[in-house]
GUVEX-922131 format. One record per residue (C-alpha): residue in three letters; residue number from 0; x, y, z. Coordinates in steps of 0.2 Angstrom, whole numbers, plus 5000, padded with zeros to 4 digits. Layout:
REC  type  seq     x     y     z
REC   ALA  NUM     X     Y     Z
...
! end
This chain:
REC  type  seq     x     y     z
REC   UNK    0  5000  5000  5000
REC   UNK    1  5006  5016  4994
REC   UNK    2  5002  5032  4999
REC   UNK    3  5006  5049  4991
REC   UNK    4  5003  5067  4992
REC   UNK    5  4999  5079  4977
REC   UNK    6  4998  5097  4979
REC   UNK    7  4989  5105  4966
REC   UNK    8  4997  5121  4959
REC   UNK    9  4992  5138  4965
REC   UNK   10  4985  5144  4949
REC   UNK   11  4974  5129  4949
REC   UNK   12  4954  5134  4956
REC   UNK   13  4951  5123  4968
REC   UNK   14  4933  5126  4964
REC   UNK   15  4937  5120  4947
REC   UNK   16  4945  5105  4949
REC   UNK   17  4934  5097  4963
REC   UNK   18  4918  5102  4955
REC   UNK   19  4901  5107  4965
REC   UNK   20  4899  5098  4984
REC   UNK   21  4917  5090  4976
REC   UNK   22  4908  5081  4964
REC   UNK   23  4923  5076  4952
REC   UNK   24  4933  5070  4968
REC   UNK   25  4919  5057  4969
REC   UNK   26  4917  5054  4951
REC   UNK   27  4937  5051  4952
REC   UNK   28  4933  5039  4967
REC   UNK   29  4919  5030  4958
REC   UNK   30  4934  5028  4940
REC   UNK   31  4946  5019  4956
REC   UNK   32  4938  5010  4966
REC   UNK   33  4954  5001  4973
REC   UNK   34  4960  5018  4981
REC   UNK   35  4958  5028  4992
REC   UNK   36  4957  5047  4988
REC   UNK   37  4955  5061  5000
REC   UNK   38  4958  5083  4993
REC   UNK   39  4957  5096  5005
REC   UNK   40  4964  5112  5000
REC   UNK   41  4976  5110  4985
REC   UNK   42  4980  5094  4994
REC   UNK   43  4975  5076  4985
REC   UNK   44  4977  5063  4994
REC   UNK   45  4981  5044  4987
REC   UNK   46  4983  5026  4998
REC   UNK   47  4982  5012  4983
REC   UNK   48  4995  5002  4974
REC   UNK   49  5011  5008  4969
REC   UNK   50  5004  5003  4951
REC   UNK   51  4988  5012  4954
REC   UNK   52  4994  5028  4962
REC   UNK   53  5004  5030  4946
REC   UNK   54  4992  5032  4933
REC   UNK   55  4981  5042  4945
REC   UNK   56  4991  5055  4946
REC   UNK   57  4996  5057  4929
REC   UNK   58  4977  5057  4924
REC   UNK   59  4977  5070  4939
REC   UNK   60  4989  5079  4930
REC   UNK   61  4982  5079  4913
REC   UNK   62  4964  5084  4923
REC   UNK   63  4975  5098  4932
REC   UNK   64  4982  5103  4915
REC   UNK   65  4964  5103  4906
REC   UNK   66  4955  5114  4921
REC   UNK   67  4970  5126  4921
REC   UNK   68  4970  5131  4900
REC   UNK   69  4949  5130  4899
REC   UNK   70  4945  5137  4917
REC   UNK   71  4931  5124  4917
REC   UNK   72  4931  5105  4919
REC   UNK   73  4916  5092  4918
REC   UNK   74  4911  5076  4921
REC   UNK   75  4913  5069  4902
REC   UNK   76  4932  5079  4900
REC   UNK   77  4937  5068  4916
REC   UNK   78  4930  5052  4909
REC   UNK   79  4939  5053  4894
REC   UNK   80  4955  5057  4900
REC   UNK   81  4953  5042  4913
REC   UNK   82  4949  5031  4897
REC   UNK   83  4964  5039  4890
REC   UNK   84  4958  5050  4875
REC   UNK   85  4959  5069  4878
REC   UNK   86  4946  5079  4879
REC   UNK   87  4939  5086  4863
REC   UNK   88  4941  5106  4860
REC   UNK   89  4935  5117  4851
REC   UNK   90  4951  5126  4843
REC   UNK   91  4949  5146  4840
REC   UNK   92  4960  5155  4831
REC   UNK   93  4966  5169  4841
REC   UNK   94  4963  5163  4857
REC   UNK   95  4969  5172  4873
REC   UNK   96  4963  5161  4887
REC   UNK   97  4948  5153  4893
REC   UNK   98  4940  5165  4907
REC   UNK   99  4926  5159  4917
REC   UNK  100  4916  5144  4915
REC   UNK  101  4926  5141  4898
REC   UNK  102  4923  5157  4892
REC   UNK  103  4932  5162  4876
REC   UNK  104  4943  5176  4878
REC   UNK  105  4950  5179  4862
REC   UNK  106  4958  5194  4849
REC   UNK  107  4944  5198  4842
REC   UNK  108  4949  5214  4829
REC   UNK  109  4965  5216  4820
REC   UNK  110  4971  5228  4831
REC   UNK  111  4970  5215  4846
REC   UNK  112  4979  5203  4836
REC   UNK  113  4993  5215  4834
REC   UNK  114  4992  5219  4853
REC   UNK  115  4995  5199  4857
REC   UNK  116  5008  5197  4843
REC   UNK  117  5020  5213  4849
REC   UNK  118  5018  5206  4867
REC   UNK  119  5028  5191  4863
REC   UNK  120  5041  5202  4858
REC   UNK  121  5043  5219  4868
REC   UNK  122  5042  5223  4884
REC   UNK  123  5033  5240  4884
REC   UNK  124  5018  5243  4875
REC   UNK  125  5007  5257  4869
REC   UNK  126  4989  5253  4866
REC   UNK  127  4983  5272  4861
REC   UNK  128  4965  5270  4855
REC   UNK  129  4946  5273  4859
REC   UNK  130  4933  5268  4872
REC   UNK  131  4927  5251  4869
REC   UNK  132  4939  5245  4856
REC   UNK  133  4945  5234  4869
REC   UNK  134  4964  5237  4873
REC   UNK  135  4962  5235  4890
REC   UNK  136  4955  5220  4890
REC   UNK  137  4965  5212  4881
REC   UNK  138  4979  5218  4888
REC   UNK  139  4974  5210  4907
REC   UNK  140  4970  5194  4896
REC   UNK  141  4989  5194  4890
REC   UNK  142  4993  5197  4910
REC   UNK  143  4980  5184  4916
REC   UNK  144  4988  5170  4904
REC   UNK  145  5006  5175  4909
REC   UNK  146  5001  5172  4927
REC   UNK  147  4991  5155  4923
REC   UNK  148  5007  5149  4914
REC   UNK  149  5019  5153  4927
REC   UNK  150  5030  5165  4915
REC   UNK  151  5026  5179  4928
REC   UNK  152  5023  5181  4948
REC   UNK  153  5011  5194  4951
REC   UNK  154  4999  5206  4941
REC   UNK  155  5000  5224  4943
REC   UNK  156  4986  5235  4936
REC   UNK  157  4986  5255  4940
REC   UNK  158  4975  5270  4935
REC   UNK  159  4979  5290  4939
REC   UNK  160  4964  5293  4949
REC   UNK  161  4961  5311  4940
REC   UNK  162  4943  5304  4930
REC   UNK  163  4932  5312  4943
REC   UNK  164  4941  5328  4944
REC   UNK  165  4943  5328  4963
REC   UNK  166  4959  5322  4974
REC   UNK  167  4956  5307  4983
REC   UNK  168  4960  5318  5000
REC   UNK  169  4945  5325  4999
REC   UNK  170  4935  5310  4994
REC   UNK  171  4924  5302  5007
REC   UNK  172  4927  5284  5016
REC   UNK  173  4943  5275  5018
REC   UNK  174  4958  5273  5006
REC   UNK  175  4949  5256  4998
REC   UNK  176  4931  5265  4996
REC   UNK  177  4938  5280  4989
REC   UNK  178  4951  5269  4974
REC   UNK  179  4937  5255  4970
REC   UNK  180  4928  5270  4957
REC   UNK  181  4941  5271  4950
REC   UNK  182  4948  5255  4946
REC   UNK  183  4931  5245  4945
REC   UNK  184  4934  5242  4924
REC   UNK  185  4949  5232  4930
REC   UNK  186  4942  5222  4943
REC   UNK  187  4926  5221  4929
REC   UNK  188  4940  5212  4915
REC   UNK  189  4947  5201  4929
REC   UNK  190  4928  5195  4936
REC   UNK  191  4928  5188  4917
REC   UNK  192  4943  5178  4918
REC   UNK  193  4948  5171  4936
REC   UNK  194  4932  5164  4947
REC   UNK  195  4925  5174  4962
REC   UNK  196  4934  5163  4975
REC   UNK  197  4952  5163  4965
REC   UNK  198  4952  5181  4964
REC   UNK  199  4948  5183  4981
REC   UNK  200  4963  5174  4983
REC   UNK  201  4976  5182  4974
REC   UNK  202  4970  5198  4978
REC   UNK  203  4971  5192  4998
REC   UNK  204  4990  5186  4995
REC   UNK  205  4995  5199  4982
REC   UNK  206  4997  5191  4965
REC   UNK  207  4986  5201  4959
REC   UNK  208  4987  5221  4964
REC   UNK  209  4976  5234  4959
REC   UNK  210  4980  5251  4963
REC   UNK  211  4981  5269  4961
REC   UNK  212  4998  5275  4949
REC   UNK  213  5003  5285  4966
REC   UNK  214  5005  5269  4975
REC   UNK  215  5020  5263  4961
REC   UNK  216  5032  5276  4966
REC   UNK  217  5048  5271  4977
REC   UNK  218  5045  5253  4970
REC   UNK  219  5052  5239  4958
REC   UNK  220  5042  5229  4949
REC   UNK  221  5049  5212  4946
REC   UNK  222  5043  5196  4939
REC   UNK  223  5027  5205  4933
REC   UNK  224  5017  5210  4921
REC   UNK  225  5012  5229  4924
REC   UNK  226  4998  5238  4915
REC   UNK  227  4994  5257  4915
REC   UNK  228  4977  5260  4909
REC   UNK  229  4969  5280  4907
REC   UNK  230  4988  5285  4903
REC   UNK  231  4982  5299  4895
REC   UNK  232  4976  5306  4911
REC   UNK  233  4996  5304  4917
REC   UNK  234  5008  5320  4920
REC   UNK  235  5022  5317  4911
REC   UNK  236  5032  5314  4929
REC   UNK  237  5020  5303  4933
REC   UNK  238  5022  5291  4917
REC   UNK  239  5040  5294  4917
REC   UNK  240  5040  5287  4936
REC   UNK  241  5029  5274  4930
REC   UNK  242  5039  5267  4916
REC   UNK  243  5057  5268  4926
REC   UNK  244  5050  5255  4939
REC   UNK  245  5050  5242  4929
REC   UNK  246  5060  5227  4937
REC   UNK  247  5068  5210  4929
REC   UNK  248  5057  5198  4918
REC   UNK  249  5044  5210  4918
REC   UNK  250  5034  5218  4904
REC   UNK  251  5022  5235  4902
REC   UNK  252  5005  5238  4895
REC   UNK  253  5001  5256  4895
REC   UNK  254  4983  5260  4888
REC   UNK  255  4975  5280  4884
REC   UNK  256  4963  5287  4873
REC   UNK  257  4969  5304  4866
REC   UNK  258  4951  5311  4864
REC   UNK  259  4948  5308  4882
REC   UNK  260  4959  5320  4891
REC   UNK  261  4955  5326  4908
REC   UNK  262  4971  5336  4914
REC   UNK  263  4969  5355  4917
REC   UNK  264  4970  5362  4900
REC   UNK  265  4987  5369  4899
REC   UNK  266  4996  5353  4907
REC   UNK  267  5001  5341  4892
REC   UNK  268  4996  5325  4894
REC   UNK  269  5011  5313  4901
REC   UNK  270  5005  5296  4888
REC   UNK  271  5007  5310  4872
REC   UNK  272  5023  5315  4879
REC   UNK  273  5030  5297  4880
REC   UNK  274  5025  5293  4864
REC   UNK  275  5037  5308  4857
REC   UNK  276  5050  5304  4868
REC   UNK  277  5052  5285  4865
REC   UNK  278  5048  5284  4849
REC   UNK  279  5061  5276  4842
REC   UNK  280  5069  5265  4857
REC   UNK  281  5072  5247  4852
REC   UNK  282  5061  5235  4863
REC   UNK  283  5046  5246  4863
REC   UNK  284  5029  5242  4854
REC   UNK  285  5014  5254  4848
REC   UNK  286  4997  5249  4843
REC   UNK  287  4985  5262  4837
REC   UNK  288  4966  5255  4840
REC   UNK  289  4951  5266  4828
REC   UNK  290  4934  5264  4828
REC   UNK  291  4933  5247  4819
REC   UNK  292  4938  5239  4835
REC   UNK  293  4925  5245  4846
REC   UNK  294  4917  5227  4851
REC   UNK  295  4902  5236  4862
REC   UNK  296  4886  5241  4856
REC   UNK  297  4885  5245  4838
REC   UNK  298  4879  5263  4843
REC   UNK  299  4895  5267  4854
REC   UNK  300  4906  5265  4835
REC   UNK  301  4893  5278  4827
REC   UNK  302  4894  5291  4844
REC   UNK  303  4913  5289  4842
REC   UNK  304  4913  5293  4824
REC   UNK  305  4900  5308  4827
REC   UNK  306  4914  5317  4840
REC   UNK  307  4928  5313  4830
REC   UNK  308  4919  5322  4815
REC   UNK  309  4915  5336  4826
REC   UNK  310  4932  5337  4834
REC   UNK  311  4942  5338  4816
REC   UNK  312  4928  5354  4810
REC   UNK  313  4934  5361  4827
REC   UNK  314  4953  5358  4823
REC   UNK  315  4949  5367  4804
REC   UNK  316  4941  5381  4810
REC   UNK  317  4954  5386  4824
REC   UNK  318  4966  5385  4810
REC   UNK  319  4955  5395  4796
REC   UNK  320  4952  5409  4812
REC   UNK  321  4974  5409  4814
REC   UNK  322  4977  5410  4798
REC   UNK  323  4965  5427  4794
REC   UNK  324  4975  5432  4811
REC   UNK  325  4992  5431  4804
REC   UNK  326  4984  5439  4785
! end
């Protein structure tokens, strides 16, 4: 009688894995009846034959594996991968991840497929674009898959907490009920990808950090991937403080929209000034999103269209009224 300990790995939802009232536990029990199998925590315990201990644990593996890339695991996947075929997937081209309950997370536009392509190969990244064309979302999908297959540590994700145009100091509640506003789009993307309970978790142990661009100054960010989103709302100090934390085996994701400025009128914004500056450095990456990526309501592509149109008129008159000036 053999009896050996598995620890699952700390991505792996426990939720996940066990199923409902630990139902693929049992199932797993019912596929073995001549062991003896016992999971609390990320702990699987197995008492059985050396023989049959072994192939346990590498169809506990292979289950592991399979709940990890999909984020979902049934009854039948677990069947057929006792019976020793693999589960049969569905293969999409331009897959990110699998968020929750097997959710497709995928690069949906062009654009987005660019964004996934440059992160292989840089580490600092521009995605400049409008609202709803989905470069923040795929840029914590990139971060989430990272951190599912172990090539990072921790997830950082910041926003300058300008939006409102009021200083948190003078913001009711404490220091958590006065960032939450301002950084709920991010917790939004995350809900989509990691369950409740795992979340919970990393956020509790800080694998996953979410918090104001104030908060990164004095430190180093290492074995991370980083991701500044409403960088146009940055001073250019601020993104400049941002950008020189960056640590070893770390990579950058910093996101803005140009039309949606909300700086004091004579302060240039910190995400246009970068863009100038660092234009031509080696191992940096920009990718300009437009209005053919706005995956949201097919009316929020017509009202970005309509201010465009509107801001271009104001551009050309400003420049007919300087130009009868200077005649």
């Amino acid at each position: 009688m053999t009896e050996h300990i598995f620890e699952l790995s700390e991505h792996t939802d426990s939720t996940v894995f066990y199923g409902v009232n630990n139902a693929n536990i049992q199932l797993l029990k019912n596929l073995h009846p001549n062991l003896r199998l016992m999971a609390r925590g990320h702990v699987v315990k197995i008492e059985g034959s050396d023989e049959d201990v072994e192939r346990l644990i590498d169809n506990i593996k292979k289950i592991e594996r399979y709940s990890l890339d999909n984020n979902s695991l049934s009854e039948e996947n677990i069947i057929e991968i006792v019976k020793g075929s693999e589960p049969v997937e569905i293969k999409f081209h331009n897959l990110i991840l699998h968020g929750v309950n097997g959710k497709s997370i995928m690069a949906r536009t062009p654009n987005q497929q660019k964004l996934v392509k440059d992160f292989e190969t840089n580490d600092l990244l521009f995605a400049i674009g409008p609202a709803g064309s989905g470069k923040t979302y795929t840029a914590i999908a990139l971060a989430v898959r990272s951190l599912k297959n172990k090539e990072i540590k921790k997830i950082i994700l910041s926003r300058p907490a300008v939006e409102a145009g009021e200083k948190l100091g003078f913001l009711p509640g404490d220091m958590k009920e006065k960032i939450d506003p301002y950084l709920q789009p991010l917790y939004d993307a995350l809900q989509d990808m990691i369950t409740p309970l795992k979340l919970k978790e990393y956020m509790e142990n800080g694998t996953i950090q979410i918090a104001p661009l104030a908060f990164m100054r004095g430190r180093t960010l290492s074995d991370a991937v980083v991701i500044l989103d409403e960088a146009q709302n940055t001073t250019t100090m601020q993104i400049k403080m941002f950008l020189t934390r960056m640590g070893l085996n770390t990579k950058m994701i910093v996101t803005g929209d140009m039309t949606q400025i909300d700086l004091p009128y004579s302060q240039k914004s910190g995400l246009k000034d970068a863009l100038e500056v660092l234009k031509n450095v080696k191992g940096i990456a920009k990718v300009e999103f437009d209005v053919k990526d706005i995956v949201r309501h097919k009316l929020v592509q017509r009202i970005v269209e309509a201010y465009e149109k509107k801001e271009k008129k104001t551009i050309i008159a400003k420049g007919e009224k300087n130009k009868y000036l200077l005649d």
